[in-house]
Each structure stands twice: as C-alpha cells, then as structure tokens.
N, C-alpha and C positions, 0 to 999 in steps of 0.2 A: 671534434669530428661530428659532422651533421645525423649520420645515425645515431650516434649515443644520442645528441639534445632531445631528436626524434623521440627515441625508445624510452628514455629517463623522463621526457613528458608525460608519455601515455601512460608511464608504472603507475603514476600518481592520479590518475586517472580510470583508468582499468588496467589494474597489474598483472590481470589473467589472459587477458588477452597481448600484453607487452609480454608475458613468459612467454608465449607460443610461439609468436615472430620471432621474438633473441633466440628460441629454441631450433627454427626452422635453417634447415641449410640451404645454401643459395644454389640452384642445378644452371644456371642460365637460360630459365626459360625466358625471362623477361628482358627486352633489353631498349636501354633507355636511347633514342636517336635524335639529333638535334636535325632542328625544321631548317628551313628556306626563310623563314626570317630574319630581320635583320638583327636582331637579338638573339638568334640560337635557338629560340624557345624549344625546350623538347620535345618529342613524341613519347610514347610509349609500344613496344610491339612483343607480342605475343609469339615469341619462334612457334611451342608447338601446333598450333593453329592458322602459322602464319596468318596476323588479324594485325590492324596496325588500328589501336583505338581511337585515334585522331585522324590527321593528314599531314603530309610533309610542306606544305606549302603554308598555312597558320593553325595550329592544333589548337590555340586558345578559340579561335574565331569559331570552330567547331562547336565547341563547348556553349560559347555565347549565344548561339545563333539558337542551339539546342533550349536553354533556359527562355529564351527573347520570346517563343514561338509558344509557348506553353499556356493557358492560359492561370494566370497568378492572382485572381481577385480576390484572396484573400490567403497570402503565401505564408503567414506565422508557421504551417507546420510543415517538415519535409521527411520522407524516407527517402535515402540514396542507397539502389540495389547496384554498388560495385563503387571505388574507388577511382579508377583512374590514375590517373597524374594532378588529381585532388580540384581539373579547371573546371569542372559543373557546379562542386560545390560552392568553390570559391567566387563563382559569377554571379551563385544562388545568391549568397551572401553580399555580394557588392549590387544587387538590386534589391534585396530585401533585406536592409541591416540587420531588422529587430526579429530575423526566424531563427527557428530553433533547427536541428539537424538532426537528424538519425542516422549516419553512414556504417551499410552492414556489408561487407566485404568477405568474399568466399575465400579464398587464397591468400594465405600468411607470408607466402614469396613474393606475392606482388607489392604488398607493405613493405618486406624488407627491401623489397627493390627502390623503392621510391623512396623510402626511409633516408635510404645509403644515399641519394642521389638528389632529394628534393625539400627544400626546407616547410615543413608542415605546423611548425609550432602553434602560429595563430588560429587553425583549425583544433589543435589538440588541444591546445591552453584554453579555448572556449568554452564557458561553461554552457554556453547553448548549444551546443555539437559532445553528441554521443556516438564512439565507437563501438562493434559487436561484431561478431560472426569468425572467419578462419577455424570453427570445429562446427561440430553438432550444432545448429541453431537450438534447441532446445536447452544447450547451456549457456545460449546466452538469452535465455529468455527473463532473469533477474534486471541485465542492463536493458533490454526490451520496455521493461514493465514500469523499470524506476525511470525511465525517460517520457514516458506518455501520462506518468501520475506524478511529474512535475503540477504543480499548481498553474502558471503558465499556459501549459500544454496541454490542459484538460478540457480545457473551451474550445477546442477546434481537432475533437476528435469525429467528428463529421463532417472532417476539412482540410484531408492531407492531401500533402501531392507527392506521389511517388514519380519518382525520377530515377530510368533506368539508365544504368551507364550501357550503351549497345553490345560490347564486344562482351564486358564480360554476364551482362544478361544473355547472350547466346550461347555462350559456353558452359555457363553454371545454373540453366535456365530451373531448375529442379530446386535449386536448393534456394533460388531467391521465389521461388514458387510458396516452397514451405517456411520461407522466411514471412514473407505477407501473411501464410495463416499463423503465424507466430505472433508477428504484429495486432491480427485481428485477435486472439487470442489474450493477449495483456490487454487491448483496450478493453473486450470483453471484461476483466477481472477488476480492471480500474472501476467502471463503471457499476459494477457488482461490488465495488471496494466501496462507492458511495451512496448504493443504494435508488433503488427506484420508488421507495413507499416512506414521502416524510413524516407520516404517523407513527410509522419504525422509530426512526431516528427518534419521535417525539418520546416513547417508551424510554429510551435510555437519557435521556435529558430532566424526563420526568423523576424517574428512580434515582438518579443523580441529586436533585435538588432536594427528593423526600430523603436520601442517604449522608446529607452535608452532617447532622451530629453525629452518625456514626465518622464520619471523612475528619471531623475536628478531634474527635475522641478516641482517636486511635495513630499509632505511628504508622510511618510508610516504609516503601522499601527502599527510600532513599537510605535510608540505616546501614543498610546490608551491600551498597556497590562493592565492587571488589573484595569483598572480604573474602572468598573462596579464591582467590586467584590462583590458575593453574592448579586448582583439586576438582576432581572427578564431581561429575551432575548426572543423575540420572533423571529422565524423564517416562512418568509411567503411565501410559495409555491407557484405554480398555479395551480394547480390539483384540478379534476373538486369539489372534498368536501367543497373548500374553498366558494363555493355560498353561503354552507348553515352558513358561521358563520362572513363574512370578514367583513360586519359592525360592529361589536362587537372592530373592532381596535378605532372605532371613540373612544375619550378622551383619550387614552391612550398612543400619542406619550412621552408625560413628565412623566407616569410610568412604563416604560420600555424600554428598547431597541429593535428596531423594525429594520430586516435586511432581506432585502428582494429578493430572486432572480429576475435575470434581466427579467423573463419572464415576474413577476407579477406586475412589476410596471403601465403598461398600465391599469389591472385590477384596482389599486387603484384607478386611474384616473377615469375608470369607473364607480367608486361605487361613485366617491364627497368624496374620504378619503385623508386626509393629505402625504406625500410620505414618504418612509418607510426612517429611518436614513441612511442604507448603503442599496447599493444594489450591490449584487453580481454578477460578468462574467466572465467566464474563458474559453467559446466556441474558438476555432482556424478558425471560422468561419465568412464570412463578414453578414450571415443571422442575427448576433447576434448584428450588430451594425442596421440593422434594428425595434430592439424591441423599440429605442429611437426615432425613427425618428416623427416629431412632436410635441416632446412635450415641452415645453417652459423653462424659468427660473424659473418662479411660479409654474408649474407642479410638478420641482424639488428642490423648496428653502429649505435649510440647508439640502438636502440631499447627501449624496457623493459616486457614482461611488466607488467602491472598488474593483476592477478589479485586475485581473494578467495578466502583461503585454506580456502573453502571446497572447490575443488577438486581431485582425486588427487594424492598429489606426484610422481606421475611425469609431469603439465604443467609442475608447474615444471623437473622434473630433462630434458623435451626441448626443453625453450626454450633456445637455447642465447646468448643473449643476458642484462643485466641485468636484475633485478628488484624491482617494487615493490611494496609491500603496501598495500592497499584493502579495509579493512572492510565490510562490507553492513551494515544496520540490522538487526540481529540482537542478542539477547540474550545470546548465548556470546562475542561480542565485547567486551561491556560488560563482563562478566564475566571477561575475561581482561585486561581495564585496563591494556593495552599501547599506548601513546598512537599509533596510526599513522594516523589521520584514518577516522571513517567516513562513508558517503554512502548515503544511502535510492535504494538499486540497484533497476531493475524486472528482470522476470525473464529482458530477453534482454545478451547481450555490447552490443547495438546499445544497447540504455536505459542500460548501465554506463556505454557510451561518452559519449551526452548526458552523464549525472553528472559525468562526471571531466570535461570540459570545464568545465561551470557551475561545479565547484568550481574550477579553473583560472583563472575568473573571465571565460571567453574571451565575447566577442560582436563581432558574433553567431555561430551555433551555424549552419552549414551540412551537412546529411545529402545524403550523394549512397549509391545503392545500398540504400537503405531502404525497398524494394515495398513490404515486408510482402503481399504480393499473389504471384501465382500468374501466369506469362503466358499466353493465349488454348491454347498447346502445351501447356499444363502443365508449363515451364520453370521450375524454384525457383530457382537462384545462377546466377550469373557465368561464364561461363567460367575453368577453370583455379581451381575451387572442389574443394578436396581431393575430396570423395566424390562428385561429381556431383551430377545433382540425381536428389531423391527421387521412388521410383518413387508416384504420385500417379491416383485414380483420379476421375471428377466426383462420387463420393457421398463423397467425403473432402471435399470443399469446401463452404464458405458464399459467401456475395456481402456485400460491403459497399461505400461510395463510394470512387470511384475520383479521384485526381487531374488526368488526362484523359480519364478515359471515366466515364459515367453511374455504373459499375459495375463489379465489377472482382472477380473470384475470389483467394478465400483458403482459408487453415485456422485453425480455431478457434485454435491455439497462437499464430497472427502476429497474431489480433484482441486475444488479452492484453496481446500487445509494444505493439499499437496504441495499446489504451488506458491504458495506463502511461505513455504518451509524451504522452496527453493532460493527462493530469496534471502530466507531467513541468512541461510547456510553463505549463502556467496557472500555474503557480510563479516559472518563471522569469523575472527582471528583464531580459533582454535581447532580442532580435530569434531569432528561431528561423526558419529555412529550410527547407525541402524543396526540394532541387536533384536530386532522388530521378529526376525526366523521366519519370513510371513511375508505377505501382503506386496506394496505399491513400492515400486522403487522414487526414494527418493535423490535426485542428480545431486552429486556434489556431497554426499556421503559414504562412510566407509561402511561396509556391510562384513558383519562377522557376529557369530552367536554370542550369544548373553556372556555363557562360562568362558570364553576367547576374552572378550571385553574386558571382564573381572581380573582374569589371570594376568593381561596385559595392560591394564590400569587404574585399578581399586587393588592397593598393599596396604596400605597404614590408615591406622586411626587418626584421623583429622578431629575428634572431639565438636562434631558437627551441632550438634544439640545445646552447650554450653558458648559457643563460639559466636553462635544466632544470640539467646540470649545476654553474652557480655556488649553484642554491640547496638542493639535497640537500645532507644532513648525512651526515657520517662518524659511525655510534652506537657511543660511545667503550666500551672494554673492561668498564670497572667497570658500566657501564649493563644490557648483554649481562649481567653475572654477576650483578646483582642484580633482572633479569627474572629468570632462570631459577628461585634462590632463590625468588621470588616466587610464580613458576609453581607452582613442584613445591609449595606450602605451600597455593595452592590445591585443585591435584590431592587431595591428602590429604584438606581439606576436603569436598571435594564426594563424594569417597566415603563418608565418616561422612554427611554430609548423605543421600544418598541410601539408606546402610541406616535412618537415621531415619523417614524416608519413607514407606518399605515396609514399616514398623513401625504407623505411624500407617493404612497402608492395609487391614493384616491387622486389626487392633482392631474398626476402621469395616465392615469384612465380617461379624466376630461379631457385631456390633451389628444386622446387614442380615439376620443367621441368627434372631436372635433377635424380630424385627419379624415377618420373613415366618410362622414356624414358628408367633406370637401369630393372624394373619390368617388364616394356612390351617385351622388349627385350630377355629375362631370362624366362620370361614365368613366372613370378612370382615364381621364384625360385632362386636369385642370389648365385653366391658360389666364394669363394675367393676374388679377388682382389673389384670386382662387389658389394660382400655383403657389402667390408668393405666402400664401395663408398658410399652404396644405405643408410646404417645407420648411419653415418655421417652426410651425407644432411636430411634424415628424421628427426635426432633428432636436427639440425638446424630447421627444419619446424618447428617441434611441440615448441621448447622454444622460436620462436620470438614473440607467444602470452604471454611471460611472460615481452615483451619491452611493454606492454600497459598497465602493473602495473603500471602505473605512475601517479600521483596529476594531470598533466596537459591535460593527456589522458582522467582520470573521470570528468575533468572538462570542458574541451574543447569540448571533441569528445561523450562522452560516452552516455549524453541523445539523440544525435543522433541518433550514430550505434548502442543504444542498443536492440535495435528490434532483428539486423540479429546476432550481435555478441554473447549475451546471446540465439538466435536460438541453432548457431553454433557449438558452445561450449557445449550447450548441447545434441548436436547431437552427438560428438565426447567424450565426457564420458558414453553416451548409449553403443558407440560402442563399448568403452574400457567396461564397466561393462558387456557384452552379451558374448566380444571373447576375447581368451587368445591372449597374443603377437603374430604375426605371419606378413611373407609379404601377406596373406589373408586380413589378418583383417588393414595392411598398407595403402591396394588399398582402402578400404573403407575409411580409414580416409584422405589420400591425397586428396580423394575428396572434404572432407569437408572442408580443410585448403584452398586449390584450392577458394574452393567458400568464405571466410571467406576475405582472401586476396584480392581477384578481388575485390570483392563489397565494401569492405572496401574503396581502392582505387577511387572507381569511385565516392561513396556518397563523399570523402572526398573532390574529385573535385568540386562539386557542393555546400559544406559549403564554400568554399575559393571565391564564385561567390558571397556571402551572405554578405563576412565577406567586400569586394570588394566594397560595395554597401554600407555596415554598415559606413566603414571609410569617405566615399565619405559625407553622411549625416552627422558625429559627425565633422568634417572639418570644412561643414557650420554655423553647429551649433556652432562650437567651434566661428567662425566670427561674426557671430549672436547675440550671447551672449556678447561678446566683446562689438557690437555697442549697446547694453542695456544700461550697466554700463556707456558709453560716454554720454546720451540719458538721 
C-alpha cells in the first residue's frame, strides 16, 4: 500500500511528525484530480477553498515554470512554505541535484492525502530533504534547527530560497509567516551555536591543551553509558524555583541519580543535603572555578566533578573531590583521540546535566530548579547561590511562555539554554520532566511538581553510589604512557600543520594583490591579456578554500577559525546568490577572500603560541609521569 511505504519512511525519519498524519482523520477536504495530460498527471484541489493548486491542463508544467523563473545562483539551500503534490520540490531537485530541502507543511490531511495517493519515497528517503510543520511550528523548531546546522548547510545560510507553494501560502499565510521567523530563529542559534569571537573559541582550545594531564589522568564517562538504564535522573539547577522543593532530594541519593550543575552545588551545601553524584562545568571561565572554592572532601564525598575540559584548570584544581572526563562535540576532541566518551553538550552546565543523564541511560530525566526565567523581583538563583543573583534591569529582559503563567521574564542567554533543551528533549527516547514549579516552559516536556515526580517514579534503591564506582575503570600505567607519546606526536603535528597553513594563506593574498591591482587598474573592466590574468588568479583565490577540505584542517583548525571562516564563506555565497558573475560582483568577493585569508593567518599565529606552550607542559609531564612509575 503506497501510504504505509509513505508513512513507514517518514517514521524513520521524523516519527513525530509521521504519528500526526497516521493520527489525522481524512474529512475530504482534499481531492486528488487527474489533468488533460496525456499521462493523467494529477492535480490537487482544495474543496474548502475551492483553489485547485495546479491547472488541469499540465500541473507539472506549473510547477516548472514556477522554479525556471526564480532566480537560482546559488540554489544549495531551500525552504518549501507548503507541499503540494510534492512537483516544486521535485523540479527544485531535478535542476539542482546537490540542494538540500526544508519542506514545512501546515496541514497533516494534506500529507495524508498525497501520502494515500502519491508515491514520495525519494523525497523522504533523502537525507538532504527535511520534513516539519502539521502542529505548533515551535515544535518543530528541533527539526528546524538540526537541518540548518547540518555542516553542508551552514555555508549558505545567507543564501536561501524560499519557495512558496501559492494555494497553500494563501490559506495558511500566518503560520508559514511564523514559520520564516522560526527559520530565522534556528539560524540565529546555529550561528550563536559557532560563535562570532575566535578568541572565544581560542580560550576553550587553550584550556583544553593546558588540561591534556588531567584528560590522561583521569577516566571518562565513557565508563558509565547505560549503566542506569531506565532508573530515574534528576537534574539540579539553581534557579531561584529550586527554594521551594531542594529538600525534597534528602533520602534520595541511592534512588536516583542526581547530577547537578556547578552553580548549585554551594546551594546543597546550604540546605545540609548530601552532594549531588556528578556535577556539571563547561564555563571557559576562571569565575567558574570559583563556584568550588571552600568547599571540602566531605562537602564533596563520592561526588565527581564531570567537567569538559574545556574549562581553566584551576576548576578542576578547586574541586576538591573526584574527577571525570566529558568531552563536548567539539573537533579538538576528535582530534585528541582520547577514548573518554563524548556528548553533544548545549551551552549551559544545566543542558550538560540532561546529556550526562541520557547517556547514563536514566529515565525518566526529572529538572527541578530549571526557570530559565527571571522571578516577577527580578530574582535569578536560589538561595545560597555562590554570587547572588545578578544585578538585572527590565530592558535586559525578553518574555517567553511561562510554565504557570501566560508569560514569564527572561534573558536572551536562558532563551539559548531553553532552546537547546528543546532539542535536547525531541531526541531523547525517554520521559523528560519539568518538576522546575516555576519559570520557562520547556516544549516537549511533562510538567508536574517535584513530590508528583517522586511519588510517580523514584521507589527503590538503585544503590547509585556503589554502582558509579563498580563500573569506573582504573587507566592502567602503560595506557597513561602511550597517550602521552601519542599526545606529544600530535602536538608536533599540528604545529607543522599550522605553518603549512599560513603558507598556503600568504600565497592566496599575493594572488588577491594581483586580481585587485588587474581591476583597479582596468577600472574594473579588464579586456584581453588583463582579463585572461585577472581570472586565472581569481579562480586561484576562490579554490584555495577548497585546500581546507581537509581531516586535519576540521580537526586541528576548524573549531578555531570557525567563527570568521563560516562568517566568511557565507558572506561570499550571499554575494554569489544576489549577483550574476561579473568583475562588479569580483570586487566584492576579493574582499571577502582578502579578509578570510589575512585573519586566517593571523588567528593561526596565535594557536602555534598555544600549541608552543601545550608541548612545553606534556614534556614535563611526559618526565613526571616517568618519575611515578620509578616512585
């Protein structure tokens, strides 16, 4: 039957959006009519509206004529505002093989209509076509977000073309309105996801390479996957709701697993509560090694620091309890091929927290102290929250939905946390909670108070404390000595790599001297010998960014530069999708290679100052470690 292969594709694909269709009952508002072709071809027609989205005489040709007309200079990325009988897409596709798709569709009946009636598979089966929409846009803003921070897709995010399908952009004009600010929305967060400042980025690359003896000298939390499978997680915030329920952890360290961001541990302390089993930190900040500072062995017994070692080592040196290693989804990670488990972290300790749970295997995932919200006082934490709370004024805040109020005051920073956690959730195979009593709604979880949570899924002692430590590994001597070795042969590596680099960047600048110096000259007009100079070297410019397709480039360099180079790069597909070829539209892009090139060069200086300083330390270490083993 052509709708089950339909439906049974999409599950596999987005199985939230295929529950909705299989769920949706069929009323006949849609009805499929064959054309004046000589093949049948179908139409599609809208009874209530009486709107026939095609014509009867060739509805494909429609479709074709519509894409034909458009201009495509640079077609890699597409939104499609409405479905159809699937011929826009599918012509997008039969004129631009290599683009990616985003079709978001209001009406779940219109899917099943064409489902029952039309074969879709090659649209669904593609992994560059992303289905959304048929409820709230805002739940589908996960699949929004994972389709525009495709890697692919990230380069021509100031270079889409939205393609409205007419009939049902006139009827659902509202909701593919707030579809687009949806869209703009994720690429906002993508972009926010990579960062605008590569000094940033340099901080956590930095502390990474100063943290490599603690990263060898310690386990990760690859130890611990599933080992909680299907037993209760709690994650514990410090947002100011948590006053009213944080007693409620007392008795419950051995029926749950309790993981707590780094803010709130002080808070426990406050209350006389036992310390949370993990506690999460991934701040690039040295503020964050002050959230430890006094607290003892006892304050912290069998609890263990879970950290990405992207942060200062002076967090791990005032933690005065155990530690474990947590990699982020980072490229400097991959690249340091240290097997300690890594997890796609969002940007607060609280989102680490969800992660290390899910990978723990725990369900369901209970937040209590997770506002993400601001209280009506402008109160941000908990009582007995290291710094207080921040001093906050009402033009610092936004509004978004509230879990018991209509609305509910925030800051831009907690709407990130927010929507990272929306993502988080639509991922996750288990039951997710907000026991939070408070704050920001988060989509895609169940909301019920802390003591509801408890009564309904914390009964039995799970023996959480002994359980952690039966399955951590002891990382045997010889393992320790031939990371290091390994380390330091990389280190080596990546500094030859990076004068390489900086080689290839100086080259591509003479090259950008020798274009401009043709153009200015010429008056931006060259002709004969000039022309055939000027595009020679230009098209030298534009393919030396194809020498950083490389394993060693995304590994070494890329969480770096990726701030200005994904800028960059998509400055100069804007520019190609806005103007046809020309030495006009040249001058504008030499600029940007211009800038692409220099800055490349210079940040690369400054990782080579890093890496300088990295080997200087794993040397000693390497010495160090030696006089152990003697010892």
């Amino acid at each position: 039957m052509l709708y089950k292969k339909n439906i049974e594709a999409l599950a596999k694909r987005n199985p939230r959006l295929a529950q909705i269709i299989d769920n949706t009952q069929l009323t006949g508002r849609y009805v499929i009519a064959p054309s004046q072709r000589k093949d049948k071809l179908p139409s599609l027609i809208d009874i209530k509206f009486n709107k026939n989205f095609y014509n009867n005489i060739d509805p494909y040709r429609v479709a074709e004529q519509d894409i034909k007309q458009r201009k495509l200079n640079v077609p890699d990325l597409a939104v499609f505002l409405g479905f159809g009988l699937s011929y826009e897409a599918c012509e997008y596709i039969r004129q631009c093989p290599r683009a990616r798709l985003l079709i978001i569709e209001r009406d779940p009946e219109l899917l099943k209509t064409v489902f029952s009636t039309h074969n879709c598979l090659d649209l669904i089966n593609s992994s560059n076509v992303f289905f959304a929409g048929c409820e709230d846009i805002r739940m589908s803003y996960p699949v929004i977000f994972n389709f525009f921070n495709m890697t692919a897709n990230m380069y021509f995010l100031k270079a889409i073309n939205v393609i409205e399908q007419p009939v049902s952009f006139a009827v659902n004009k509202d909701y593919y309105l707030n579809s687009l600010q949806m869209v703009k929305e994720a690429i906002n967060q993508v972009l926010l996801l990579y960062g605008n400042d590569p000094y940033d980025s340099l901080l956590g690359i930095k502390f990474t390479l100063r943290n490599i003896p603690t990263i060898i000298d310690y386990t990760g939390i690859a130890d611990l996957k599933d080992v909680f499978k299907g037993k209760p997680g709690i994650v514990v915030a410090s947002g100011p709701s948590l006053d009213k329920n944080v007693k409620l952890l007392e008795g419950l360290r051995e029926k749950a697993v309790i993981c707590a961001a780094d803010g709130s541990v002080k808070i426990l302390k406050h209350h006389n509560l036992p310390p949370a089993h993990f506690v999460t930190s991934l701040e690039r900040v040295i503020a964050t090694s002050y959230l430890f500072e006094g607290l003892t062995e006892e304050d912290v017994k069998d609890s263990y620091l879970a950290a990405c070692p992207v942060v200062v080592p002076e967090t791990y040196a005032n933690f005065p309890g155990e530690k474990i290693i947590v990699f982020r989804k980072f490229a400097t990670f991959e690249w340091l091929d240290i097997k300690k488990g890594i997890l796609d972290i969002g940007p607060s300790a609280g989102n680490m927290a969800f992660k290390v749970l899910e990978y723990l295997g725990c369900d369901p995932i209970i937040m209590i102290g997770q506002d993400l919200a601001i209280t009506d006082d402008l109160v941000t934490h908990a009582a007995g929250f290291h710094y207080g709370s921040d001093k906050l004024t009402e033009k610092d805040l936004i509004e978004v939905e509230g879990n018991y109020q209509e609305r509910v005051k925030t800051r831009p920073v907690y709407k990130q946390f927010l929507l990272h956690y929306e993502r988080d959730i639509a991922t996750y195979q288990g039951t997710a909670i907000n026991a939070t009593e408070g704050g920001a709604k988060i989509h895609g979880t169940q909301i019920m108070t802390f003591k509801e949570a408890i009564d309904k899924y914390i009964k039995e002692d799970i023996n959480t404390t002994s359980e952690i430590k039966k399955h951590l590994k002891q990382i045997k001597h010889k393992e320790k000595e031939r990371q290091i070795k390994e380390t330091l042969k990389k280190l080596y590596h990546a500094k030859d790599f990076c004068n390489k680099t900086i080689d290839i960047c100086n080259e591509s600048l003479e090259k950008c001297a020798v274009v401009e110096e043709i153009l200015r000259r010429t008056d931006v007009a060259p002709k004969g010998e000039d022309y055939t100079t000027y595009k020679a070297n230009m098209k030298i410019v534009e393919d030396t960014v194809q020498k950083f397709a490389t394993n060693d480039f995304y590994l070494i360099l890329m969480h770096y530069v990726q701030s200005i180079y994904i800028k960059v790069v998509q400055d100069i597909n804007s520019i190609k999708h806005k103007q046809s070829d020309s030495p006009e539209r040249d001058v504008l892009l030499l600029l940007k290679y211009k800038e692409l090139y220099s800055v490349l060069g210079s940040l690369i200086k400054k990782l080579l100052e890093e890496f300088d300083i990295s080997i200087e330390i794993m040397e000693k270490f390497k010495v160090e470690f030696a006089e152990r083993k003697v010892k």
